[in-house]
N, C-alpha and C positions, 0 to 999 in steps of 0.2 A: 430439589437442588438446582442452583442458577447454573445453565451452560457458559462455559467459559472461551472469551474471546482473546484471542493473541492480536494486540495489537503492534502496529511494525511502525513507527516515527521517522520522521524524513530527516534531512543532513540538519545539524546545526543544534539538533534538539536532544534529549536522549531519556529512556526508561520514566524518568523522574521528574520533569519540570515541559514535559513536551504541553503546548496552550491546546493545541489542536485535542490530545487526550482528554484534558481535565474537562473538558464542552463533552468532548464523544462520552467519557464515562457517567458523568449523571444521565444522559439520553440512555447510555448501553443498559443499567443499572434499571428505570423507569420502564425499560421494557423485558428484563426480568435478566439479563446478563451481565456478567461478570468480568470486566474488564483489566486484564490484564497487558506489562509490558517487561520487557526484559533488555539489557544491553547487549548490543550486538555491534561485531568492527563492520565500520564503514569502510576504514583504509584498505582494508582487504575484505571483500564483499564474499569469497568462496569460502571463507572461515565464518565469514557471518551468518550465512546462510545455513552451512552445514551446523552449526550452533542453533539457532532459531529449529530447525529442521528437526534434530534431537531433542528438542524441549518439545517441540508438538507431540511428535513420539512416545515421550516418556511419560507425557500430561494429557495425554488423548482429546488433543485439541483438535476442535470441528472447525474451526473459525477463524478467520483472517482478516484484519484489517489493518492495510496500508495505507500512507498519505504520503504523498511525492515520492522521497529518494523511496521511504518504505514501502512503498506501493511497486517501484520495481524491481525488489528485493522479494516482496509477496508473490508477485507472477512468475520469480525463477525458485520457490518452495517445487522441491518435488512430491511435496506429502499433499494430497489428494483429503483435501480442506477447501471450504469455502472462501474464496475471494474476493474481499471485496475493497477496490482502490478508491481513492479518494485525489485526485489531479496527481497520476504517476507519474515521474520521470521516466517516461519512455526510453530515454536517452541518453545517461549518465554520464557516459566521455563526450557529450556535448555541451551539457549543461552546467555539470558540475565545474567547468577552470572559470564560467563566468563569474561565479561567486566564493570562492576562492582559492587556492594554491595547492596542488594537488599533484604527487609524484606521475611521472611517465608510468611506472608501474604502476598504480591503481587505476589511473586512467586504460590503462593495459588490460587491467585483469574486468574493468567494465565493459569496455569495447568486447573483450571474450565472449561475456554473457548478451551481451548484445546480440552476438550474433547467432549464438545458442539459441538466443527466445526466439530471433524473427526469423533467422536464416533455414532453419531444421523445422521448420512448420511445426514451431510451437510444442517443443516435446512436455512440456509441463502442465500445458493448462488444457482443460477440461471445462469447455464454455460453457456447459450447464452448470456449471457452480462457479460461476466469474461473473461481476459488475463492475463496472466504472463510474464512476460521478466525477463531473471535471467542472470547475468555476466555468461561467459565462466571463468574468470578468479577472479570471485571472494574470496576476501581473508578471509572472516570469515567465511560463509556456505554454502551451494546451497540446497534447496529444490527441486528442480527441478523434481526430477522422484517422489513425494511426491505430486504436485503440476499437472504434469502431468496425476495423475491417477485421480483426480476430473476433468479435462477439455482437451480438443485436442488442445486449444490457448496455447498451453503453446511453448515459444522459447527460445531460445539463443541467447544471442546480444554480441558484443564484448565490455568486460567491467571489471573493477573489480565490488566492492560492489556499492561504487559510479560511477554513469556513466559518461564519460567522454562528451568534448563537440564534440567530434569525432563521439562519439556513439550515441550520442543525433542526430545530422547529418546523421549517415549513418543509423542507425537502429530503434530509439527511435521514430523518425518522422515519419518514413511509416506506423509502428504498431500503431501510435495513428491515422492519418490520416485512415485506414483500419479499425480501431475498432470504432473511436465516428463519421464514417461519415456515 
């Protein structure tokens, strides 16, 4: 039976039409996993999360995979799963008003967790089961030296924000292959 992977999609995209998935799930699939994803609120991230949080739960999900906004949604799971980001938005009430219009309150309820992950020495994650992969060439932001001082998996893949199916190929594969085997 294929282990199943919960994958978490960044702003803009959702359960169904995310491009960054439909690349990850033939690779996930190729190497014998089960790719799945599910709708979760952005606008309010602590409903989101606690939603995502109960599905792993219920589905005895081992595995995580986030990409930007989802990727720092993945690092505030309190469920003790594998993680793995793909260029997270470290940063959400900073990032998020560049690219579009976003109430005080969800930028509110971001900054919150924000300061849960970094400020409280990281009550969620568990560095032996956490990676990072961030574009060398990504065009909105890189966390990367931010991302690197909570864990030593932290790398560089050749990519912009979205990974290519090049990068998925050359880079994407061996990191997941290396981390959920």
């Amino acid at each position: 039976m294929k282990k199943t992977v919960l994958y978490i999609y960044g702003y803009g995209s959702n359960h169904k039409d995310s491009s960054t998935m439909k690349v990850m799930k033939s690779v996930m699939e190729d190497l014998g996993y089960n790719l799945i994803s599910i709708q979760y609120d952005q606008k309010n991230p602590h409903e989101g999360i606690k939603s995502l949080e109960n599905y792993i739960e219920e589905n005895n999900i081992k595995y995580v995979i986030g990409h930007s906004l989802g990727g720092f949604i993945a690092l505030c799971l309190d469920n003790k799963v594998n993680k793995l980001v793909i260029n997270p938005c470290m940063k959400p009430s900073v990032e998020l008003p560049k690219i579009s219009d976003f109430s005080e309150e969800t930028l509110k309820r971001y900054k919150h967790l924000e300061t849960w992950l970094y400020d409280d020495s990281f009550p969620s994650l568990s560095f032996d089961d956490l990676m990072g992969l961030f574009g060398d060439e990504d065009e909105y932001f890189s966390y990367y030296k931010l991302f690197k001082s909570i864990t030593y998996k932290t790398y560089y893949i050749h990519s912009g924000h979205r990974p290519t199916n090049e990068s998925f190929d050359k880079d994407i594969q061996k990191k997941i292959k290396e981390f959920f085997n």
